[in-house]
KEBA-102312 format. One line per 2 residues: their letters; for each residue x, y, z of C-alpha. Coordinates in nm, 4 decimals. Each point is the difference from the previous one (the first is absolute). Layout:
N
A = X Y Z | ... $
END
This chain:
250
XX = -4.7790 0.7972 -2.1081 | -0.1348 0.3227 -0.1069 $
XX = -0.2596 0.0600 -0.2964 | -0.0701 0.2342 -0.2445 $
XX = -0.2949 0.2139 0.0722 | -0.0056 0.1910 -0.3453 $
XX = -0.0711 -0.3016 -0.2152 | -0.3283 -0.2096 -0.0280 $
XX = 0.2313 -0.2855 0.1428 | 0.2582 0.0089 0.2651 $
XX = 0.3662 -0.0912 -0.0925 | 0.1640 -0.2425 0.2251 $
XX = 0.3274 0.2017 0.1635 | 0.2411 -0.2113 0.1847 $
XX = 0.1436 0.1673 0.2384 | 0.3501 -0.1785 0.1624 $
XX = -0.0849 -0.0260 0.4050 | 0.2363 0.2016 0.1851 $
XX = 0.3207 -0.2102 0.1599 | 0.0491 0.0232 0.3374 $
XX = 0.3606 0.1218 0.1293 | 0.1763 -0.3232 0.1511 $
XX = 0.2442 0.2921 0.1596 | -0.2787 0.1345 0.1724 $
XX = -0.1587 -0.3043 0.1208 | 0.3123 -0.2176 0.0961 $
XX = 0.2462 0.1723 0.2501 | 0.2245 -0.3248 0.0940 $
XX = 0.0796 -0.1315 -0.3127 | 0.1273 -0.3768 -0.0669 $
XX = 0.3644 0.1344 -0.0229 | -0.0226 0.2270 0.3154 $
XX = -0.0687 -0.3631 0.1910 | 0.2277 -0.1947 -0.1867 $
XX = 0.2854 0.3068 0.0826 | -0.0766 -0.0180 0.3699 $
XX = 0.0081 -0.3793 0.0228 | 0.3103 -0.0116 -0.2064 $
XX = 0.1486 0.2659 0.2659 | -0.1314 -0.1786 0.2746 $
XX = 0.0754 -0.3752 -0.0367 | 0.2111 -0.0500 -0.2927 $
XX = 0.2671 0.2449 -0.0217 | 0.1385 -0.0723 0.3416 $
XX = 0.0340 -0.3990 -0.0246 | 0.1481 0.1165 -0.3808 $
XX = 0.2517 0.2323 0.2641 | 0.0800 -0.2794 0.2428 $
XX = 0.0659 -0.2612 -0.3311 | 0.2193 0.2276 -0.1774 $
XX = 0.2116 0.0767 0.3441 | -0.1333 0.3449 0.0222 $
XX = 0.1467 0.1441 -0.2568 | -0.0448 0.4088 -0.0920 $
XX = -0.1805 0.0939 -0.3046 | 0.3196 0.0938 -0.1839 $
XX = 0.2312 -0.3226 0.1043 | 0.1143 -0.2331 -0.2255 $
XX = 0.0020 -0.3327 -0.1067 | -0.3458 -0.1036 -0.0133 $
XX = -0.0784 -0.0387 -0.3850 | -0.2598 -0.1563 0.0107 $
XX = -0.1690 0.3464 0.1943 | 0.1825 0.1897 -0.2247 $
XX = -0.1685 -0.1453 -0.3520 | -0.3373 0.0592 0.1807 $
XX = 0.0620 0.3785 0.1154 | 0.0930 0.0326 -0.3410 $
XX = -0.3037 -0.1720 -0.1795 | -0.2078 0.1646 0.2264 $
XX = 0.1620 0.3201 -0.1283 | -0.0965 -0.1133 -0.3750 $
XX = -0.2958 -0.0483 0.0912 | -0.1120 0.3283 0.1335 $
XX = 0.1750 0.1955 -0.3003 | -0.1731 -0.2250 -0.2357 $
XX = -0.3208 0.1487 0.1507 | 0.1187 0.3486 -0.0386 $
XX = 0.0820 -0.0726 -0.3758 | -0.3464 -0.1776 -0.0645 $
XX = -0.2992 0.2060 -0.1657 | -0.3053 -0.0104 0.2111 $
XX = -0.3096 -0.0903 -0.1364 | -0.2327 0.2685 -0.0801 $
XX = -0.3042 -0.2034 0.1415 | 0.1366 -0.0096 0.3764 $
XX = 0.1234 0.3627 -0.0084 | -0.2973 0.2582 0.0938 $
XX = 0.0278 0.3445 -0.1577 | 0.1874 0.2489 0.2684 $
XX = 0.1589 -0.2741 0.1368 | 0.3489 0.1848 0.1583 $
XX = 0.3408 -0.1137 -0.0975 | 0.2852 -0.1471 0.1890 $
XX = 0.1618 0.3556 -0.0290 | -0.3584 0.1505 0.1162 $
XX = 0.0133 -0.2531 0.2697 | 0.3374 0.0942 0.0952 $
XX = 0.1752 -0.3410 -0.0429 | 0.2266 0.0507 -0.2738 $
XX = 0.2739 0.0947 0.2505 | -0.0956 -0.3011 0.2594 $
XX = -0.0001 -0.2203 -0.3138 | 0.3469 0.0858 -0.0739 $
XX = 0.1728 -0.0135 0.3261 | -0.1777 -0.3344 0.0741 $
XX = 0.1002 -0.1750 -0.3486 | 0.3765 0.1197 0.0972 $
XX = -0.0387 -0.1572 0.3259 | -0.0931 -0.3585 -0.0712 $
XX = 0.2516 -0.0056 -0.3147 | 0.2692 0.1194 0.1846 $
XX = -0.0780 -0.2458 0.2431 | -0.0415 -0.2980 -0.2482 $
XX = 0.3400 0.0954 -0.1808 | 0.1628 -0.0274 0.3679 $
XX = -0.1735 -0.3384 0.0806 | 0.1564 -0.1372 -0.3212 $
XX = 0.3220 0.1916 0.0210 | -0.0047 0.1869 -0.3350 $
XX = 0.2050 0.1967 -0.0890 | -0.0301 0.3704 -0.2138 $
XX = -0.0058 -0.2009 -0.3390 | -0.2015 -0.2657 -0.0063 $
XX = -0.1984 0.2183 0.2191 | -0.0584 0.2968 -0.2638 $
XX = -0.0457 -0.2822 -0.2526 | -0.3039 -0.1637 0.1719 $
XX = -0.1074 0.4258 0.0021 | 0.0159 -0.0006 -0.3778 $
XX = -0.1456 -0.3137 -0.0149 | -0.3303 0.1055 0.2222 $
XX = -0.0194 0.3420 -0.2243 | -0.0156 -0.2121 -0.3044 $
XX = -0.3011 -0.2256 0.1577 | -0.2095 0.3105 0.0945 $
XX = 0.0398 0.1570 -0.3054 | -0.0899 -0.3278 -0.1734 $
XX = -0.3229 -0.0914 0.2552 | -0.0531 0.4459 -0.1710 $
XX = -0.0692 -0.1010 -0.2997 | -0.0855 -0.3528 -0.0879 $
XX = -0.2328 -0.0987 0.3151 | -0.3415 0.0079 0.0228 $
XX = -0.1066 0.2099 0.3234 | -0.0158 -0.1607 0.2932 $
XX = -0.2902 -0.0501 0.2096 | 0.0273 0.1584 0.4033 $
XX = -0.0440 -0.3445 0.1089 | 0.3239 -0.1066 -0.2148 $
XX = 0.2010 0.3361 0.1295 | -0.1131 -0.0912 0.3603 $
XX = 0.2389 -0.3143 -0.0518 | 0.2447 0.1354 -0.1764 $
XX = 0.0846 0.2454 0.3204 | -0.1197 -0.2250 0.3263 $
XX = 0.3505 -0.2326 -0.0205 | 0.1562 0.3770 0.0048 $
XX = -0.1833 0.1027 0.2748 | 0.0266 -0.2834 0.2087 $
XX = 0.3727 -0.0076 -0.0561 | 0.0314 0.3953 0.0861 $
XX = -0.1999 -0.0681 0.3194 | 0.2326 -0.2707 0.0489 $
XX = 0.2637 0.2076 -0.0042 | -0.1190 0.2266 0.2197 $
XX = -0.0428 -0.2189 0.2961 | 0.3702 -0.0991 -0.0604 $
XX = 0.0729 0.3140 0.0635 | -0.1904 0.0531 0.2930 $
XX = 0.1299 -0.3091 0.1334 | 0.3319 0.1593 -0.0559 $
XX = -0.0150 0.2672 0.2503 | -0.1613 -0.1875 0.2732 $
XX = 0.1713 -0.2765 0.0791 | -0.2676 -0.3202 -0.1617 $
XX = 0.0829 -0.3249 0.1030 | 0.2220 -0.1561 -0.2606 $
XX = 0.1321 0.3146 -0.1313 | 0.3541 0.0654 -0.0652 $
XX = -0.0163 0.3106 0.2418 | 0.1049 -0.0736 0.3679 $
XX = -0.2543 0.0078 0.2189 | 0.1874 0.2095 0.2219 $
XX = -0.0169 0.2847 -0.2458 | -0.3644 0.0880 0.0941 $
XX = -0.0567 -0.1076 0.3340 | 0.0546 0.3449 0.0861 $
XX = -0.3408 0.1898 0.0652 | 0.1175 0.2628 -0.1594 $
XX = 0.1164 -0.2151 -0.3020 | -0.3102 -0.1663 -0.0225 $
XX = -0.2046 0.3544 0.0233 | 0.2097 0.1150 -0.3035 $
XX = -0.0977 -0.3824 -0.1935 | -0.3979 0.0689 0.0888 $
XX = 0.0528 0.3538 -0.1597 | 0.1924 -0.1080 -0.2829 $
XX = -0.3111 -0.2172 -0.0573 | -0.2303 0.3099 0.0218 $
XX = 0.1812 0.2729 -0.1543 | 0.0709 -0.2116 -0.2846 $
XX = -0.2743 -0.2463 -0.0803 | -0.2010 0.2289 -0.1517 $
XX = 0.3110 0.1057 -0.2463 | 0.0347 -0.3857 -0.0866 $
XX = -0.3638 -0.1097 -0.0075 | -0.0199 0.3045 -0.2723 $
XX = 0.2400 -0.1515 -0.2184 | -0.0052 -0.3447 0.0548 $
XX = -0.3803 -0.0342 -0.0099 | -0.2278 0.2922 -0.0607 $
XX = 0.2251 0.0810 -0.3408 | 0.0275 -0.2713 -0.1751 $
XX = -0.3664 -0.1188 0.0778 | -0.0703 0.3309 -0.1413 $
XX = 0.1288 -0.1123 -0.3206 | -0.1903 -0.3178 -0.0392 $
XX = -0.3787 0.2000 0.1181 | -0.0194 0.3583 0.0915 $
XX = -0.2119 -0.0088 0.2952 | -0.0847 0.0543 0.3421 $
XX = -0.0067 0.3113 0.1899 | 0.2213 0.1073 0.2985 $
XX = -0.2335 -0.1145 0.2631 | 0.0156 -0.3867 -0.1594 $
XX = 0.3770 0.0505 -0.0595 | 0.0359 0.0953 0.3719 $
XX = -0.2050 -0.2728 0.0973 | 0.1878 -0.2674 -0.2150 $
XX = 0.3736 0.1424 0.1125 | -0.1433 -0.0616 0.3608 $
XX = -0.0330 -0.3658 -0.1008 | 0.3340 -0.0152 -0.0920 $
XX = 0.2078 0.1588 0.2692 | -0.2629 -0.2862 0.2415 $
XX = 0.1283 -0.2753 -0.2085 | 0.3445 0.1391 0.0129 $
XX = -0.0155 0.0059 0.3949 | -0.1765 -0.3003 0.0240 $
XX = 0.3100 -0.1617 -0.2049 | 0.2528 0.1869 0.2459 $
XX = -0.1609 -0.1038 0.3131 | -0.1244 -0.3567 -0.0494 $
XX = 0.3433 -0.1918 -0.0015 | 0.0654 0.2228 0.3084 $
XX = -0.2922 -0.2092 0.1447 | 0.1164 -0.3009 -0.1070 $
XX = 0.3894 -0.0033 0.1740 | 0.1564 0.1987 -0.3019 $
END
């Protein structure tokens, strides 16, 4: 509250209290937990249920409509106007942020991966393409912007899907119990050397894609040290998931 000193009686100023940065306070967010558990626990009993099946086989529907919805779900975000309120002057953009590219190889990734699970073919495919352009351009212009807390769920089923995805393929290349590759493929040392560097070299490339992107597009925050911090999470939760069923007798 400030006053007036010119006049014979001060004039009551209010004066809106500063908001503190939840970026800056919060490093592990609720979705970098729920990622790492999803990693860690329920993607490989998903793996062993489904007969460990790739990320691009087919027959599986069922994964397929929710790789796809997930998909939806994420571009629906993209679409949305933000609301004014939650979006602090200088805030940078997705292209500032450099996820626009991340975004895009990420969205091709789990669609292309849906349309195998559900064994679509170019048609219907580029139909359902038309048919997702027509609902962002309509979520454009007729609805009201969305809060962060509404974008946050519009992209977390994407995100845990992606990561999802990700541990499939890891699981790929290094022989999991209950995958579809023999065993004998990477009991080679120098097999399974090439597996833990696939995991390195390329985690980073995923994680960017998969999670930092489109995360990016439902709040623009966090700096590289929290982004580092939260992609370390991950890539635990991803070996936890790889090594646990190990433990258990594969």
């Amino acid at each position: 509250m400030t006053t007036n000193p010119a006049g014979g009686q001060g004039t009551a100023t209010s004066v809106p209290a500063p908001q503190p940065d939840r970026a800056r306070r919060t490093v592990l967010l609720a979705e970098d937990w729920l990622l790492a558990g999803w990693v860690a626990l329920v993607t490989p009993l998903l793996f062993r249920v489904q007969g460990g099946a790739g990320p691009f086989d087919g027959g599986a529907p069922l994964l397929g409509v929710i790789r796809l919805a997930s998909v939806l779900g994420a571009l629906i975000c993209l679409a949305a106007r933000r609301d004014p309120r939650e979006t602090p002057p200088g805030t940078r953009t997705i292209v500032e942020r450099g996820a626009v590219g991340p975004l895009c190889g990420g969205l091709l990734l789990v669609a292309v991966s849906g349309f195998s699970a559900l064994g679509v073919t170019s048609g219907p495919g580029a139909a359902c393409l038309v048919a997702a352009a027509v609902a962002m351009l309509g979520v454009r212009l007729f609805v009201a912007p969305l809060s962060i807390a509404l974008r946050r769920a519009l992209v977390t089923p994407f995100v845990l899907v992606a990561g999802g995805l990700f541990w499939t393929f890891i699981a790929a290349v290094s022989g999991e119990p209950g995958s579809a590759t023999p065993a004998a493929v990477v009991s080679n040392p120098q097999t399974g050397l090439a597996a833990a560097a696939f995991l390195v070299a390329f985690s980073a490339v995923y994680y960017a894609m998969l999670v930092y992107a489109p995360r990016q597009v439902a709040e623009r925050e966090g700096g590289a040290v929290t982004w580092v911090l939260r992609y370390a999470l991950f890539v635990a939760g991803v070996v936890f998931g790889l090594a646990w069923p190990r433990l258990f007798g594969g």
